[in-house]
TORMARZA-544520 format. One record per residue (C-alpha): residue in one letter; x, y, z. Coordinates in steps of 0.001 Angstrom, whole numbers, padded with zeros to 6 digits, always signed. Layout:
AXYZ ...
This chain:
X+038429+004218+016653 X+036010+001594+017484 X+033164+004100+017482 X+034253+005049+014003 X+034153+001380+013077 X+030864+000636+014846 X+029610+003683+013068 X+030674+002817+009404 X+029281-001065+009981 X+026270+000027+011131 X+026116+002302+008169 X+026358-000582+005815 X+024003-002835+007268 X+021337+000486+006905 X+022355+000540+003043 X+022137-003684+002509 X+019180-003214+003821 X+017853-000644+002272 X+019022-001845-001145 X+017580-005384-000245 X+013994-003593+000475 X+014505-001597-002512 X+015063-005107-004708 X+012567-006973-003290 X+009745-003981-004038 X+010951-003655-008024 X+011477-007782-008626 X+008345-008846-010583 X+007349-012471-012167 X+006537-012458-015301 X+003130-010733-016184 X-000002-012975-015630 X-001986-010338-017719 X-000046-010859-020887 X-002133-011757-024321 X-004786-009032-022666 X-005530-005851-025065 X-002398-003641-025004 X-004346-000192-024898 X-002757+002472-022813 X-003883+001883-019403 X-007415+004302-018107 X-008668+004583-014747 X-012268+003644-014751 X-014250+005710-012505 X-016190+004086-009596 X-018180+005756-007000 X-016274+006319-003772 X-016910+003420-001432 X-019039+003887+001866 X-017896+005296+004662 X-016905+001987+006834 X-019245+001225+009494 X-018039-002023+010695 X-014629-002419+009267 X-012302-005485+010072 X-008836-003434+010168 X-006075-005910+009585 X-002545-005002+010483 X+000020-004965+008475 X+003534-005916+009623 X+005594-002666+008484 X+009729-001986+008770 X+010164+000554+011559 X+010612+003114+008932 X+007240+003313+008718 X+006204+005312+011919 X+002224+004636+012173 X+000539+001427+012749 X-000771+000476+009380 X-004344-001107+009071 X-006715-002400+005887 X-010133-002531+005977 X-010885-005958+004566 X-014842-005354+004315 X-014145-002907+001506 X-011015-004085-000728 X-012010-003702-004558 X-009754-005529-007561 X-010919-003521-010425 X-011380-003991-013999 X-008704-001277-014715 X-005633-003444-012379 X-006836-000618-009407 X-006904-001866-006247 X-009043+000432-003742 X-008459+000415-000068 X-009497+002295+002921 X-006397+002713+004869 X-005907+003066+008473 X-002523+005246+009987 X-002729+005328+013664 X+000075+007301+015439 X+001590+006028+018902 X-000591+008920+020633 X-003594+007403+019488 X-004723+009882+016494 X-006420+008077+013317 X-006273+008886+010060 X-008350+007122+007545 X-008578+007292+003661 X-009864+005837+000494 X-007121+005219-001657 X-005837+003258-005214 X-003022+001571-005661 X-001647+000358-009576 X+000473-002642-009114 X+002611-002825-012058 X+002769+001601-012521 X+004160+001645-008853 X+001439+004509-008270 X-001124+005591-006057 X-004018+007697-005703 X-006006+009077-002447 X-009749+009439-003613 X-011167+010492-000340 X-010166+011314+003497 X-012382+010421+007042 X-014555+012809+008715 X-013780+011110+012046 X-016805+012992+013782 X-019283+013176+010973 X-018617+009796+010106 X-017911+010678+005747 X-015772+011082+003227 X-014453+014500+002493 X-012918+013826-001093 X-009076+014759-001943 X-008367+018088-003369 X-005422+016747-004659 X-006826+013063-006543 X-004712+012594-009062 X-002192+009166-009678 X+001436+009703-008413 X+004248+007638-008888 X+005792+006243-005535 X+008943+007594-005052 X+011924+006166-002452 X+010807+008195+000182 X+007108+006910+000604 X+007829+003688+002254 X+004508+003381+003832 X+002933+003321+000371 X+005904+001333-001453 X+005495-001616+001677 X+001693-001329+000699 X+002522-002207-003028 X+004973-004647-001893 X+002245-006675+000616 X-000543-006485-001435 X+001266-006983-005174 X+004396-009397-004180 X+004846-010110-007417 X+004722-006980-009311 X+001206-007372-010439 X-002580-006914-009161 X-003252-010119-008373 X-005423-012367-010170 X-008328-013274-007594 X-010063-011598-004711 X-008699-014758-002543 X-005111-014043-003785 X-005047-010580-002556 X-006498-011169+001067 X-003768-014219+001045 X-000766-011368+000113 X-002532-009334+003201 X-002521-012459+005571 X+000871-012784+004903 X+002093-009196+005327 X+000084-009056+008497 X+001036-008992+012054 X-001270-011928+012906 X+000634-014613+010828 
């Protein structure tokens, strides 16, 4: 009986916190961008970042859902025109293997986009065969905690200083 019970409480505390997570990810402040044109939103296209040659990876503090150590590259973050932000991400698995993209992330669509994988050895980008926006969905939690660290509020935010703050705080250094 007490396993049952130990069981079914530890059940619920899973689904608060899930649900809380869940909450937290979707609550957005009002939109900073409003009074801009209304147009339906376009991707504007940008030539695919460097391949990183010195990058300062900073890790991000990530729920143990999230198997791989996550890392950003803050040498190369881009805030673009279109409300894109463009990353090279860093997932390093407990044995030690890296994998490294280029990818974009849309704040207020809750979507993302991987423009380009690492050539580990040859030291380049080999670009996605499969590039186009997706929406995130509740079982990407790696890219939904990205979202939620870099856009707290729902929304790209509104300087280059604002966005390495929402890292900083989302890191495992603060």
């Amino acid at each position: 009986m007490k396993h049952v019970l130990l069981s079914a409480l530890l059940s619920l505390i899973a689904a608060q916190s899930f649900a809380l997570n869940t909450q937290r990810i979707y609550e957005r402040k009002p939109n900073p961008y409003v009074g801009q044109d209304e147009k339906a939103w376009v991707e504007v296209p940008q030539a695919l970042a460097a391949y990183p040659s010195k990058p300062e990876w900073l890790q991000l503090d990530m729920p143990v859902t999230v198997r791989p150590a996550i890392f950003v590259n803050l040498n190369d973050l881009q805030r673009g025109e279109d409300q894109v932000i463009r990353l090279t991400l860093r997932q390093l698995s407990k044995s030690g293997i890296d994998n490294i993209s280029r990818e974009g992330l849309h704040c207020s669509q809750r979507s993302y986009r991987s423009y380009a994988f690492a050539d580990l050895v040859n030291q380049r980008w080999i670009e996605s065969q499969n590039p186009q926006w997706r929406k995130l969905d509740g079982l990407d939690m790696l890219r939904r905690e990205l979202i939620a660290a870099m856009c707290p509020d729902g929304w790209m935010p509104l300087s280059d200083n604002d966005l390495t703050a929402n890292l900083q705080r989302a890191s495992k250094k603060h």
